[in-house]
C-alpha positions, 0 to 999 in steps of 0.5 A: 940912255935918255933923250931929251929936245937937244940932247942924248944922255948915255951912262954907261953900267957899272962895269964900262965905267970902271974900263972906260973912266966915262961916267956920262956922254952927252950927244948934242949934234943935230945928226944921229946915227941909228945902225941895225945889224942882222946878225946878233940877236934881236935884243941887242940888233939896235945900236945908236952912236952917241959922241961927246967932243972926241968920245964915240960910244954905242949905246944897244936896244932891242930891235923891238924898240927901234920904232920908238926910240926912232920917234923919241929922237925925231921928237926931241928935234934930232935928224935921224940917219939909220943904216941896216946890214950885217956890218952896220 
């Protein structure tokens, strides 16, 4: 996943790619949705929903990365929503 001023970039690994037939999602909405769940462990507990057109996808990070990725999206000009709970 890259972030950049405007714009997520996600390419998914080698296996989603071959289910899925999507080779890269771009996000350029102004809104971002960053989720945070307490139940799977902390190296996957961060999730950011990415949508290309009619293709929503969720990219995971670590929790220990949320700060920064929460800072990485305010800096290149997204407005961040987070949302917490076991079913977020």
């Amino acid at each position: 996943m890259t972030v950049t001023p405007g714009s997520i970039v996600l390419e998914p690994g080698v296996l989603t790619r071959r289910y899925t037939k999507v080779d890269r999602l771009t996000h350029t909405k102004p809104d971002v949705t960053m989720l945070k769940t307490r139940m799977p462990p902390p190296f996957v507990n961060t999730r950011l929903r990415i949508e290309d057109d009619d293709v929503v996808a969720v990219a995971s990070v670590p929790g220990w990365s949320r700060r920064r990725l929460r800072e990485a999206l305010r800096e290149a000009g997204f407005d961040v929503h987070e949302r917490f709970g076991r079913s977020a």
